[in-house]
C-alpha positions in Angstrom: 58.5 15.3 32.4 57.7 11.6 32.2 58.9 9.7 28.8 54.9 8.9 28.3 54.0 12.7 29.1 56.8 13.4 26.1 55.0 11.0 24.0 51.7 12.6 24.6 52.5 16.5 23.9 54.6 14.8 20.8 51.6 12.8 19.3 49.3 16.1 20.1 51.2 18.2 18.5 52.4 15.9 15.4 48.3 15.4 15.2 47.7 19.6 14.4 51.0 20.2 12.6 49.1 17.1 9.9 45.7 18.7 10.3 47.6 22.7 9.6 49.2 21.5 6.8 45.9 20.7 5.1 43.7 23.5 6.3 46.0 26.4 8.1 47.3 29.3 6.5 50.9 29.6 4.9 52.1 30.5 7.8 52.2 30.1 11.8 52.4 33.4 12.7 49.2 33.6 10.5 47.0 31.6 13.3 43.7 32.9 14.4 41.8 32.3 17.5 39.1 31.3 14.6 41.1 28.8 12.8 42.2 26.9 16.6 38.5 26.8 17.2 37.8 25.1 13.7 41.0 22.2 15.1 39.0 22.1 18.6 35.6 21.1 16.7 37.4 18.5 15.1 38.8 17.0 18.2 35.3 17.3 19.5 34.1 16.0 16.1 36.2 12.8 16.4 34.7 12.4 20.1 37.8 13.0 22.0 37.2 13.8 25.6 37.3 17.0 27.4 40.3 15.5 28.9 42.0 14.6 26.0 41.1 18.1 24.0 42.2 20.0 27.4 45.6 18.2 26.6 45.9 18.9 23.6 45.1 22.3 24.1 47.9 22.6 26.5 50.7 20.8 23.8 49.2 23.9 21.3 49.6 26.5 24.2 53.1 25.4 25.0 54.3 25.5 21.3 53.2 28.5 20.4 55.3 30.1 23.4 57.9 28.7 22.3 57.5 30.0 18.8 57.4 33.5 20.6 60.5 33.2 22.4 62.2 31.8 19.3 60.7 35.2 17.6 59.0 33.1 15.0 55.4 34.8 15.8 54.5 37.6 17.3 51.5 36.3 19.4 49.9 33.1 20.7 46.2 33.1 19.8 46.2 30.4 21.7 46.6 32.0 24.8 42.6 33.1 24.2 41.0 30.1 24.2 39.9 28.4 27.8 40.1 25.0 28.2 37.0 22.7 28.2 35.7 22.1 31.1 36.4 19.0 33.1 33.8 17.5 34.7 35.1 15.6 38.0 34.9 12.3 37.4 35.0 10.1 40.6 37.5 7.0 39.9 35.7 3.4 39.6 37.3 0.9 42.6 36.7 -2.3 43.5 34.8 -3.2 47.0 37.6 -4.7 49.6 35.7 -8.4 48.8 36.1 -7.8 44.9 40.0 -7.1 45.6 40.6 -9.9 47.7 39.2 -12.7 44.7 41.5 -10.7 42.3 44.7 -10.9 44.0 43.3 -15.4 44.3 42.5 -15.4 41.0 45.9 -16.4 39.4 46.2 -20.3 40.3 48.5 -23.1 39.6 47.0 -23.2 35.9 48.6 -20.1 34.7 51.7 -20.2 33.4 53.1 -17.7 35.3 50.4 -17.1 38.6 53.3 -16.7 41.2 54.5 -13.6 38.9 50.6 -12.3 38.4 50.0 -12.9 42.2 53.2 -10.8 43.3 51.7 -8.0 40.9 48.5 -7.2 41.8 49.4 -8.0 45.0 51.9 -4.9 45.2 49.4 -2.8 43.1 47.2 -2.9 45.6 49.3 -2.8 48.6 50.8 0.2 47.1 48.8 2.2 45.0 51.8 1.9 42.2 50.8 3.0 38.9 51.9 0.8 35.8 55.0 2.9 34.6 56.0 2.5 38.6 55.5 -1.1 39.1 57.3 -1.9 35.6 60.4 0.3 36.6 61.2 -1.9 39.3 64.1 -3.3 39.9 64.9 -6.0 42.3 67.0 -3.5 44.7 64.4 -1.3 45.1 62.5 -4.1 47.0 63.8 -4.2 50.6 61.4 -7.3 51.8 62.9 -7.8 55.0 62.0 -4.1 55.8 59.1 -4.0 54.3 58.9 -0.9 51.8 60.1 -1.0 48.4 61.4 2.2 46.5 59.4 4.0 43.9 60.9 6.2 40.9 57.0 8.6 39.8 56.5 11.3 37.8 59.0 14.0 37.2 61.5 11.2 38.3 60.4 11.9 42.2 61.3 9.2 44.5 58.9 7.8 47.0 59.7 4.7 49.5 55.9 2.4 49.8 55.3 0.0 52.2 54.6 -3.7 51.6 52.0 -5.1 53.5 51.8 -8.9 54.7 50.1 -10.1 51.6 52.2 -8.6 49.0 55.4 -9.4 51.0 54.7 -13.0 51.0 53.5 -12.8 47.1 56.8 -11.4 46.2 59.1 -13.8 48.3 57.3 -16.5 46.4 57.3 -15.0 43.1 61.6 -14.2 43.7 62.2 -17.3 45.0 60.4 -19.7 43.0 59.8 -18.3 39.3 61.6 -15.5 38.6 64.9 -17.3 38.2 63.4 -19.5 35.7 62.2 -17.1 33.7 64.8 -13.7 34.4 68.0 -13.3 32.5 71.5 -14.0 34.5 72.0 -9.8 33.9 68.5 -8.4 34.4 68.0 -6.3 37.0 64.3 -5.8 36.7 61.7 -7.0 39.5 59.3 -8.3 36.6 60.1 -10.2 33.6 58.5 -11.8 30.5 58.6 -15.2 29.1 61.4 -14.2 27.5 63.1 -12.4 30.2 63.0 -8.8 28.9 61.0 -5.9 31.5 57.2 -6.4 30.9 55.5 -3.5 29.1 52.1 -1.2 30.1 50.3 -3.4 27.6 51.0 -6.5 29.6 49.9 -5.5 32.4 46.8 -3.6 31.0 46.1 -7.4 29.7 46.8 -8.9 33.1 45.0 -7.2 34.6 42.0 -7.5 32.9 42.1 -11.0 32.2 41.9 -11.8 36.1 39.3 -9.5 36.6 37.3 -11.2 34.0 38.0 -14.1 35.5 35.9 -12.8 39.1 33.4 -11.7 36.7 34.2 -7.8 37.4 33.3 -5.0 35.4 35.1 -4.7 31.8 36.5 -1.3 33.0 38.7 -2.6 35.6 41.9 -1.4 34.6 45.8 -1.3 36.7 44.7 1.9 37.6 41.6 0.5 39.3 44.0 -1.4 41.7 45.4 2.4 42.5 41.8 3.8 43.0 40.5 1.3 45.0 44.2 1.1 47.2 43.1 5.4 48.0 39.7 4.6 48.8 40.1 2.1 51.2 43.1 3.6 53.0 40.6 7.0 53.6 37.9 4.2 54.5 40.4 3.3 57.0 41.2 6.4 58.9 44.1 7.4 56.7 44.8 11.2 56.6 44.3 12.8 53.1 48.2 14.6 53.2 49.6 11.1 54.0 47.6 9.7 51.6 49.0 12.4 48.9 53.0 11.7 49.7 52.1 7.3 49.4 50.1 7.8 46.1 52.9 10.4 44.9 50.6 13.1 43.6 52.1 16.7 43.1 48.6 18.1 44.2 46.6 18.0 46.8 43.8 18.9 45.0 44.2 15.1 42.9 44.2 13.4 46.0 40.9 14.9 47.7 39.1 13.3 44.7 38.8 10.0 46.7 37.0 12.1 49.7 34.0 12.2 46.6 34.1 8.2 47.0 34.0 7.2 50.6 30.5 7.2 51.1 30.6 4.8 53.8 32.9 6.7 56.0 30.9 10.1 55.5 27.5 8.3 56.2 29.2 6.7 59.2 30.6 10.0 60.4 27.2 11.7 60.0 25.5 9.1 61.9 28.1 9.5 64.9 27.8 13.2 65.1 24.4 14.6 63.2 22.4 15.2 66.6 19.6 13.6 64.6 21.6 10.8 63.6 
């Protein structure tokens, strides 16, 4: 699993073993489908969302079969409790105008605009998430073939392609800032002020300091960039199992959420073909 997946189930888990120590029993093999539902209504209590408790739930479910191989309990009672369910949410995106003032908006003023530009640029060209774009390294960006190579979840690789826009953003970006900025050793694509590999955080605030900029919705987020990337490509003509191996998805089923968005392209289709269209 991914080193922020590890992170999660850790923090999950850390997060019951402080809330058992004040209110479980002496024991772990002492826990009772009653006593998980008493942790699940405090999750719930401290407004976590189904998404989150379903998460959590999981981290519980996992450690407790492991307690059973290791023979330290008998039973999971946590293998009796369903998770919450998850309402589909359908992703926020950005209309193709909104996304073209974004990947303006860094200018001359900003310190580093040529480094923003190339960003959001390939964020949108490619539909890489944050952890993606971060892990790149300037051999994984093959400009004069267009496609650059990805390293997802569960350390699968993927090749993206770079369209015109992001090409031309990133041949600016290598050639006229990133030397003055990069350290002589650093193989990363993307670098600080002070040369080291940008984080999620800077990004996150990137991000959302150019789309405040355009006046955009305070939600925007990086993974706004990946949304809207999906929703235009279906928009576009581009087949859902394509769509799947570019945006790296283990699942089908997480890809065929964007079908929920393109209202355009249904209404369009119904007008074409409804014999009372």
């Amino acid at each position: 699993m991914s080193l922020n997946t590890l992170k999660a189930y850790t923090a999950d888990l850390k997060r019951f073993a402080d809330w058992f120590a004040k209110h479980g029993p002496p024991s772990l093999s002492d826990v009772s489908l009653k006593l998980l539902g008493e942790y699940l209504d405090d999750l719930y209590a401290a407004e976590l969302s189904a998404t989150s408790i379903a998460r959590h739930l999981v981290s519980i479910r996992m450690f407790f079969r492991y307690l059973m191989l290791e023979g330290v309990v008998a039973e999971s009672a946590a293998e009796l409790i369903e998770s919450p369910k998850l309402w589909q949410r359908l992703p926020s995106v950005l209309s193709p105008e909104q996304v073209d003032r974004l990947l303006l908006a860094p200018d001359p003023t900003d310190r580093y605009y040529l480094r923003d530009r190339a960003i959001l640029c390939l964020m949108y060209a490619t539909g890489c998430r944050t952890s993606e774009v971060i892990g790149l390294a300037q051999k994984d960006v093959r400009l004069e073939e267009n496609f650059c190579r990805v390293l997802g979840k569960g350390n699968k690789e993927r090749l993206v392609s770079l369209n015109p826009v992001a090409r031309a953003a990133l041949e600016s970006y290598l050639k006229h800032e990133r030397p003055t900025i990069a350290r002589p050793d650093s193989e990363m694509l993307f670098v600080s002020r002070s040369g080291r590999p940008l984080t999620r955080i800077m990004i996150w605030n990137l991000v959302k300091r150019y789309a405040a900029r355009i006046g955009a919705s305070s939600k925007v987020s990086p993974h706004t960039l990946r949304h809207s990337f999906a929703t235009h490509m279906l928009a576009g003509g581009a087949e859902i199992r394509a769509l799947q191996e570019i945006l790296g998805h283990a699942s089908i089923r997480t890809t065929q959420r964007y079908t929920h968005v393109d209202h355009s392209r249904l209404k369009a289709i119904h007008s074409a073909h409804h014999p009372r269209g």
